[in-house]
C-alpha positions as CSV (number, residue, x, y, z in Angstrom):
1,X,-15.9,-32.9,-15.9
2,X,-13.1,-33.2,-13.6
3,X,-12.9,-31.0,-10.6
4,X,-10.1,-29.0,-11.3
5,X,-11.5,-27.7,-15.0
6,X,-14.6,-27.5,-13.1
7,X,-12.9,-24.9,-10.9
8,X,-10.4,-23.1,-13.6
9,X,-14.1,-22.3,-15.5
10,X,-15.4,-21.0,-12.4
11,X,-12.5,-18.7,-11.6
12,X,-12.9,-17.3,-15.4
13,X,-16.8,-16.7,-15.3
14,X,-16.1,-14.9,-11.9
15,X,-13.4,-12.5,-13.0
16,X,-15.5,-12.0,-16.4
17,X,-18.6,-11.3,-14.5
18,X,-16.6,-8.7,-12.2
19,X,-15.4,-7.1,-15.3
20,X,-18.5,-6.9,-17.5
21,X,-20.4,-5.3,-14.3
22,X,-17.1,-2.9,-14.1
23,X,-17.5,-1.6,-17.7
24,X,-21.3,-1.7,-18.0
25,X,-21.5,0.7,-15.4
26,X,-18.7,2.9,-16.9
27,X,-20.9,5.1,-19.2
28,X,-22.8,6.2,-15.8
29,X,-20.2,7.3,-14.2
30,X,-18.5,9.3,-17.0
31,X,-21.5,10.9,-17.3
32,X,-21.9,11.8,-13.9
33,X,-18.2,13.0,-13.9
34,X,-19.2,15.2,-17.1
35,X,-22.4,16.7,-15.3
36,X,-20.0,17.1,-12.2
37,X,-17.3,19.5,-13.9
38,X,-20.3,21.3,-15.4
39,X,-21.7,22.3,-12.3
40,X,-18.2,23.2,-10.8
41,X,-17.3,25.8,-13.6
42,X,-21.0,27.2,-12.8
43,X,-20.6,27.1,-9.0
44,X,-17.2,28.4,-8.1
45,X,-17.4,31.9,-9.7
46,X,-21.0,32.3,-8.5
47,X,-21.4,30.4,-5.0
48,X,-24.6,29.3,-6.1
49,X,-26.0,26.7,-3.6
50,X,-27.8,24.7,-6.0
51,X,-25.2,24.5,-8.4
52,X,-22.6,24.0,-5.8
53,X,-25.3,20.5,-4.0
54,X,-25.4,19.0,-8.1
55,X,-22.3,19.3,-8.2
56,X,-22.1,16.9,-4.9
57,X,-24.0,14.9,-6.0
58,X,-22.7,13.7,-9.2
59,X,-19.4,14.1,-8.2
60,X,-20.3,11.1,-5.2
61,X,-21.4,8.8,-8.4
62,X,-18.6,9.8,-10.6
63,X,-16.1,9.3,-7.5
64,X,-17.5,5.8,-6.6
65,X,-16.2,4.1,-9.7
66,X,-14.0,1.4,-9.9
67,X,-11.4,0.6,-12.1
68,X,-8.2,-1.2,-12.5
69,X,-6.7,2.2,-14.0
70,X,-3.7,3.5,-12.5
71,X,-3.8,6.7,-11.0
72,X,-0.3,9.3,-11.7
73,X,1.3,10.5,-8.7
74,X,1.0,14.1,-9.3
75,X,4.6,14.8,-7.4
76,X,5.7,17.8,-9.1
77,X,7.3,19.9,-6.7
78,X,7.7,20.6,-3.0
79,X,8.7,23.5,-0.5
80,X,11.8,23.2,1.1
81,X,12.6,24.8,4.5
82,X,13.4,28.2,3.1
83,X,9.5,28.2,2.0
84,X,10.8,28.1,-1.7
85,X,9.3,26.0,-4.3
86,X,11.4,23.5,-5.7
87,X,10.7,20.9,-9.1
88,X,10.8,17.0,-8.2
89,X,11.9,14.8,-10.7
90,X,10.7,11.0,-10.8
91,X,12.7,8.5,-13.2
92,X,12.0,4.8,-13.1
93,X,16.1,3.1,-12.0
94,X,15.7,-0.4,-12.4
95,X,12.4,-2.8,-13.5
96,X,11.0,-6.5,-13.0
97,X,8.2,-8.1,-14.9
98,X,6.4,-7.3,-11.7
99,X,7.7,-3.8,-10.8
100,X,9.2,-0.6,-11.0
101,X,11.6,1.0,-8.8
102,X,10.8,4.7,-8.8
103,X,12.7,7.2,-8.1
104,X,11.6,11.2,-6.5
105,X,14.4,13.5,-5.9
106,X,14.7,17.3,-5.7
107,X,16.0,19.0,-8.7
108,X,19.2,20.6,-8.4
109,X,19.9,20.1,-4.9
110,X,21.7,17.9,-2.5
111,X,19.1,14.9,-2.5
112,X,19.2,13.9,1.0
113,X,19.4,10.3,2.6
114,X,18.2,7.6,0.6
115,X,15.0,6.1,1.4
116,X,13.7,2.6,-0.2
117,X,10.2,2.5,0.3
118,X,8.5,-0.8,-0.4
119,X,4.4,0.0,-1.0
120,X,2.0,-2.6,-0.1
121,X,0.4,-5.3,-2.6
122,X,-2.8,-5.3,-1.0
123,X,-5.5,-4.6,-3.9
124,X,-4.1,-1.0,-4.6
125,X,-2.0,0.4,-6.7
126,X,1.1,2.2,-5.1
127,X,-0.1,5.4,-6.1
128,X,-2.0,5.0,-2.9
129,X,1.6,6.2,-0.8
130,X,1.7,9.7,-3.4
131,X,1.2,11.3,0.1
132,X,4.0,9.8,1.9
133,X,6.3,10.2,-0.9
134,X,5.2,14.0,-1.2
135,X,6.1,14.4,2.3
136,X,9.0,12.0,2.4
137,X,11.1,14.4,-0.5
138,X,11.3,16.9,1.2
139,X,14.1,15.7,3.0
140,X,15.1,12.4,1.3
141,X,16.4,11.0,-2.0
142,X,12.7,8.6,-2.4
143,X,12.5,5.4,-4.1
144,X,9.8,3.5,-4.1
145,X,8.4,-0.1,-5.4
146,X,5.8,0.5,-8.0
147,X,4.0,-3.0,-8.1
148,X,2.4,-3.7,-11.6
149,X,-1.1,-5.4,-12.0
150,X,-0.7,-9.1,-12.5
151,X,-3.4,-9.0,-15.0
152,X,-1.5,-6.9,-17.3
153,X,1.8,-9.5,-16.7
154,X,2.0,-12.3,-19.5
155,X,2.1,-15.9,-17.8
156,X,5.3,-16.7,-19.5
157,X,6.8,-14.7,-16.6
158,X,5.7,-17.1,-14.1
159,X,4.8,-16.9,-10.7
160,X,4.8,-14.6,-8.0
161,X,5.2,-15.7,-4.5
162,X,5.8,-14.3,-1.0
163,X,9.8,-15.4,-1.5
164,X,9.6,-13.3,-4.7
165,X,8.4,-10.8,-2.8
166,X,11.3,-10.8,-0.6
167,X,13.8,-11.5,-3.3
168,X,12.3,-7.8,-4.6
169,X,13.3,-5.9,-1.5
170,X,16.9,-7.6,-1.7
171,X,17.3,-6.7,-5.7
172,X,16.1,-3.1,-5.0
173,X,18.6,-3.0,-2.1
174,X,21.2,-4.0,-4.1
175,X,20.2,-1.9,-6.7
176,X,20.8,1.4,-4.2
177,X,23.7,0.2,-2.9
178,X,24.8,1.1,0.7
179,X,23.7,3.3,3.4
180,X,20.1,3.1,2.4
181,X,17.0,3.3,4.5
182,X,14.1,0.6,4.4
183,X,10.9,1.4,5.2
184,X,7.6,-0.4,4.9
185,X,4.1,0.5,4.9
186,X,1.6,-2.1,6.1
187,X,1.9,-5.3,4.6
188,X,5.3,-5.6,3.2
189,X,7.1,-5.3,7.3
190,X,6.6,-8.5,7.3
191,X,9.2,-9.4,4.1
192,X,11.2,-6.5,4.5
193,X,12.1,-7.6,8.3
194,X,12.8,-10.9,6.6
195,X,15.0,-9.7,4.0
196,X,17.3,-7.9,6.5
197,X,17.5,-10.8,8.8
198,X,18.8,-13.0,5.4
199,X,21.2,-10.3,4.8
200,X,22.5,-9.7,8.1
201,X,23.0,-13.9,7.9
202,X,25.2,-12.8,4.8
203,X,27.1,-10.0,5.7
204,X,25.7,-8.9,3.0
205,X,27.0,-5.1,2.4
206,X,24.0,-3.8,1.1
207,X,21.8,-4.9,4.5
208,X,19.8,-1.5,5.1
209,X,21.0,1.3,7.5
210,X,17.4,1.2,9.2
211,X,14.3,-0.1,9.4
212,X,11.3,1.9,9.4
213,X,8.5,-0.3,9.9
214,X,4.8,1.1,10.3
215,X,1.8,-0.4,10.8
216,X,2.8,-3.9,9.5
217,X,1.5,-7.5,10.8
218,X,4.8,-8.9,11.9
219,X,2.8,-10.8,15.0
220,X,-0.9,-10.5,14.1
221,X,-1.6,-12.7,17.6
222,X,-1.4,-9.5,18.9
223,X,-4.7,-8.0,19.5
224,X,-6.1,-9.1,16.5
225,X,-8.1,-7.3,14.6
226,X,-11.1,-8.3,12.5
227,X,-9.2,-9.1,9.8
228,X,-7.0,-11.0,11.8
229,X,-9.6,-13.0,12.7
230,X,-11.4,-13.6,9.1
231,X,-7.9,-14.7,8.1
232,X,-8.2,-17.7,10.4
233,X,-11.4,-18.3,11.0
234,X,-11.1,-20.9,7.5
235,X,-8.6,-23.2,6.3
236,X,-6.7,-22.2,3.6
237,X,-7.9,-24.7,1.3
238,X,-11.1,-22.3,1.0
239,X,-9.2,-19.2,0.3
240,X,-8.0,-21.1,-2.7
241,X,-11.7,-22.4,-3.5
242,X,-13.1,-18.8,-3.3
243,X,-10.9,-16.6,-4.1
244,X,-9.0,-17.0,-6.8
245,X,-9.9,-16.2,-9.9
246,X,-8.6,-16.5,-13.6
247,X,-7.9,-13.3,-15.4
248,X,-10.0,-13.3,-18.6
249,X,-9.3,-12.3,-22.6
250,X,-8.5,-9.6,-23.9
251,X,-6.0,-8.7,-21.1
252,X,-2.3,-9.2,-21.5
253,X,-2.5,-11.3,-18.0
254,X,-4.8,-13.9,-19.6
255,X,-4.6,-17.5,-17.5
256,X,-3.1,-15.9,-14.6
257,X,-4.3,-17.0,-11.5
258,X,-5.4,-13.7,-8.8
259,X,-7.3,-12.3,-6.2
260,X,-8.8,-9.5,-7.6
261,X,-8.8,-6.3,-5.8
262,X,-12.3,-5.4,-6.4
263,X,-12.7,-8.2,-3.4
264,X,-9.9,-6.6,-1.3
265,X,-12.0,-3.2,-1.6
266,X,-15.5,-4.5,-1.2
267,X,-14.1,-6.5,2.3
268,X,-12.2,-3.5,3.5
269,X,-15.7,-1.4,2.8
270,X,-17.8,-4.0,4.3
271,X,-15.8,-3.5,7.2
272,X,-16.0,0.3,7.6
273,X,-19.5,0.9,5.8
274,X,-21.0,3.3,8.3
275,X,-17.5,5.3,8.0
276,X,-17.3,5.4,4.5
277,X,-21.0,6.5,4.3
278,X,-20.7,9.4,6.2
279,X,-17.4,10.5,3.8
280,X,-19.4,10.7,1.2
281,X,-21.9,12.3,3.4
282,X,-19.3,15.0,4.3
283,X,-17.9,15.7,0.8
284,X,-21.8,16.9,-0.3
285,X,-22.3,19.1,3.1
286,X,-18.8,20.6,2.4
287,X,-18.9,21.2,-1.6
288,X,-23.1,22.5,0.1
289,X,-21.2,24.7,2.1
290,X,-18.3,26.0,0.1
291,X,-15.5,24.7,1.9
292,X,-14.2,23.2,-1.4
293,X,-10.4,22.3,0.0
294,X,-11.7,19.6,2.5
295,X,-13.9,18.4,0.0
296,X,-11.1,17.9,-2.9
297,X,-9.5,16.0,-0.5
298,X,-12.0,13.3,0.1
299,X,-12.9,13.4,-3.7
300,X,-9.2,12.6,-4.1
301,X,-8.3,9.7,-2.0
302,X,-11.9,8.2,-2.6
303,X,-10.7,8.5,-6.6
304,X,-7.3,6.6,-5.2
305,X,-9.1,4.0,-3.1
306,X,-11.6,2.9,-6.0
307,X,-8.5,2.3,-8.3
308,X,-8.2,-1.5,-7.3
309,X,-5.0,-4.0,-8.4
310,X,-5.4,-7.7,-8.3
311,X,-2.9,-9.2,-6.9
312,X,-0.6,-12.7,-8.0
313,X,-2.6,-15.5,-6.7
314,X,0.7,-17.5,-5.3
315,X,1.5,-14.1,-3.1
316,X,-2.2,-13.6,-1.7
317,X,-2.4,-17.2,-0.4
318,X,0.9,-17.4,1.0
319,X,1.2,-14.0,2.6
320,X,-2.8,-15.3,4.6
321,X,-1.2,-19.0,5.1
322,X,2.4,-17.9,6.5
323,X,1.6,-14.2,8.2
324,X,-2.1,-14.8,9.5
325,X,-2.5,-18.5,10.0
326,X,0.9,-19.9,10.7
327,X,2.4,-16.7,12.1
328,X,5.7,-18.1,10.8
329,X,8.5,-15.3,11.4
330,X,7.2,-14.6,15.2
331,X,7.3,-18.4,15.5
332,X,10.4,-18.5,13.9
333,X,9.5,-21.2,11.2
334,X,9.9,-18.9,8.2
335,X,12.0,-19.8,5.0
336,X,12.6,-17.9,1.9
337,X,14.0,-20.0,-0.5
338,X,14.8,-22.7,1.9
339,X,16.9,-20.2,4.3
340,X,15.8,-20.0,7.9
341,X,14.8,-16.2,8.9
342,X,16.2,-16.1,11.8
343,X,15.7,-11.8,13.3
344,X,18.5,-12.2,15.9
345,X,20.6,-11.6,12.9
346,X,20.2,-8.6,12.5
347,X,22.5,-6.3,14.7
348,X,23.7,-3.6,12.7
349,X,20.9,-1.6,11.8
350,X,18.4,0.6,14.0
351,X,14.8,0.1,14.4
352,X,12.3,2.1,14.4
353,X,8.6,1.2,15.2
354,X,4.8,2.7,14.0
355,X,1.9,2.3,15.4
356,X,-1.5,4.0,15.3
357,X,-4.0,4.1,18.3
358,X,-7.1,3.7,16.4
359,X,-5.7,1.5,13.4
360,X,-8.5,-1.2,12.6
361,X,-6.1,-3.0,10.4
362,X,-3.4,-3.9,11.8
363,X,-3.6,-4.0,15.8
364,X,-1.6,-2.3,18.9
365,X,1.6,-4.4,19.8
366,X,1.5,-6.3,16.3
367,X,4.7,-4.6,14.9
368,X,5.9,-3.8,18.1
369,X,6.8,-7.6,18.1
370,X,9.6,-6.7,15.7
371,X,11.2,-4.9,18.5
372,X,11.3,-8.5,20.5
373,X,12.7,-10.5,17.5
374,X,15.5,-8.3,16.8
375,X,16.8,-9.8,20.2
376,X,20.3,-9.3,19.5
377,X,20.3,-5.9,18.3
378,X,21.4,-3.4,21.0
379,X,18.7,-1.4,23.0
380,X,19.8,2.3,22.1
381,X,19.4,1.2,18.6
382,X,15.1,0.8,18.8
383,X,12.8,3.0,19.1
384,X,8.8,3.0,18.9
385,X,6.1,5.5,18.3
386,X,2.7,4.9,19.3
387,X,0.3,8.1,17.3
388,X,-2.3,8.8,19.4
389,X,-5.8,9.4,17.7
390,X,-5.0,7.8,14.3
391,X,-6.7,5.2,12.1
392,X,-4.7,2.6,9.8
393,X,-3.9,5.4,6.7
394,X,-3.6,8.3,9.5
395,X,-0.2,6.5,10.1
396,X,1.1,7.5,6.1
397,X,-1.5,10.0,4.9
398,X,-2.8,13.0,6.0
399,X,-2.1,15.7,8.4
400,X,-1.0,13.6,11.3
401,X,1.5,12.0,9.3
402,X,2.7,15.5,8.1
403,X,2.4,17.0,11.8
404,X,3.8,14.0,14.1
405,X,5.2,11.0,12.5
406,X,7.0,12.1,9.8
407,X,8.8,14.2,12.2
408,X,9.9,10.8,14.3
409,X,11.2,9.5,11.0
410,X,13.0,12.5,9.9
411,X,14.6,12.7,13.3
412,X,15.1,9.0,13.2
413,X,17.1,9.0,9.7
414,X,19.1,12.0,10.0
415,X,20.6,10.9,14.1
416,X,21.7,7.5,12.5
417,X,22.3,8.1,9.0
């Protein structure tokens, strides 16, 4: 048989096996979930203790499930600054065969700068920002990139590549028009810095207002991280061997080449076992001792995080070839369809910079480096933020986002809007 049939089989049996384990344990946890909300309409009127510790414990079994299901975003509404509560409204403003763009705006009221915010495709769904969007309308007219799975995606809509990737943030952008503000979480810094250096090339009179950049591997030389150091520690050629895998019948996606994102979970929880241990650990002692708010919340995000996305096969091996191996836009090699990125372009914007102490992910210093390619854009114009105390999702979720960097971005936006 020759090798590459030998390989295309391989890639099916290995996405079919992933799925046949992912449904065969389904009936387990929907029971679990079933024997969980039973135990929660018995516990919270009665603050029985042994009702309240079953219902921890099924709810840890029903929680730990993944799927490929997307979660909703459950943005309904915020509180503006005269504490009243005001209806958000979400519409979907322009579509690929690959994404969304979403829009979240107040109802009825002035919506505020415009924000573009591009949402990493990294093995989740970008469901996973609900929390910076939430946070993010309060003050802003939101739109965000709502990546579809690539499984569900015909294959008579072809590839998708890092330069598609890139092309995105340019249709979006031109999409909003003017005076718009680009911001990136994690992963995507690295083609959303690119895209404003091939506008500002351009003149291009949609090039973004800012740059928001946080937490994103623009120079991952930087005190790399261990998944930095996984990235390079093989040659490509055996990302490609291993893993890649061929999306299966019945699903609409069927002969596409991806990485599944049940791989991108179980490598990111391999990494952080002993933390993740002791979350679940946490949500049983706190539904045990009736502090049921902190314990929704872990149930929630561990809900998100098991929701996994596979991602376009072309895009994975490119983004660990030119980012983590080849460093390309720090070295300055980087094309997108054939155009040299070159950063120094980029003048007219302001920069801002975020970074988290403790992030595991993506090291101190590695997007600071964007600060150092945008050589030619004037000094008053940048401005970093290092957040003391706070992990990788610290940076865009949770109460340190709320408390001390969405107040740097807010400030940012509205003194050079």
């Amino acid at each position: 048989m020759p090798h590459g049939i030998r390989v295309a089989l391989s890639n099916l049996v290995n996405y079919s096996l992933f799925d046949l384990f992912e449904r065969s344990l389904a009936p387990f946890h929907q029971a679990a979930e079933c024997f969980a909300a039973s135990y929660k309409a018995l516990a919270l009127p009665t603050g029985n203790r042994i009702f309240e510790e079953l219902w921890a414990e099924y709810e840890c079994v029903a929680v730990a499930r993944v799927t490929h299901d997307r979660p909703e975003f459950h943005i309904e509404s915020c509180v503006d600054h005269q504490g009243k509560l005001v209806p958000i409204s979400t519409t979907e403003v322009a579509r690929t065969p690959f994404a969304k763009l979403l829009r979240f705006h107040r109802e009825n009221e002035q919506p505020g700068p415009k924000i573009l915010l591009v949402a990493p495709m990294s093995g989740h769904f970008s469901t996973l920002l609900a929390g910076t969007v939430q946070t993010l309308v309060q003050d802003h007219d939101v739109y965000l990139t709502d990546w579809i799975n690539p499984r569900d995606i015909k294959l008579a809509e072809g590839c998708f590549g890092f330069d598609d990737y890139v092309d995105h943030v340019i249709q979006f952008l031109h999409a909003l028009g003017s005076d718009v503000h680009l911001m990136a979480v994690c992963q995507p810094a690295v083609a959303c810095l690119a895209a404003a250096a091939l506008m500002a090339e351009q003149s291009d009179p949609c090039e973004p207002s800012s740059l928001i950049l946080m937490a994103g591997p623009i120079d991952t030389r930087q005190n790399p991280t261990r998944v930095n150091v996984l990235a390079k520690e093989r040659p490509i050629e055996w990302f490609e061997r291993n893993m890649i895998s061929l999306v299966p019948m019945p699903y609409r996606g069927c002969g596409r080449m991806v990485y599944p994102g049940v791989l991108q979970l179980t490598a990111f929880m391999s990494m952080n076992k002993e933390r993740h241990m002791a979350a679940f650990k946490q949500l049983k002692e706190l539904r045990r001792l009736g502090d049921h708010s902190r314990a929704d919340a872990i149930a929630k995000f561990y809900a998100e995080y098991f929701s996994v996305m596979d991602l376009p096969a072309a895009f994975y091996i490119e983004t660990v070839n030119r980012v983590f191996q080849e460093h390309q836009l720090p070295m300055k090699t980087m094309r997108i369809r054939g155009q040299k990125v070159d950063c120094s372009a980029i003048r007219r914007p302001f920069l801002l910079t975020i970074e988290g102490e403790r992030d595991d992910i993506c090291g101190v210093g590695q997007t600071l480096a964007a600060q150092e390619l945008c050589n030619r854009m004037p000094l008053y114009k940048k401005i970093h933020h290092l957040q003391p105390g706070v992990g990788h999702y610290g940076i865009f979720n949770g109460k340190r986002w709320e408390k001390r960097i969405y107040p740097v971005i807010r400030s940012f936006v509205q003194v050079f809007h």
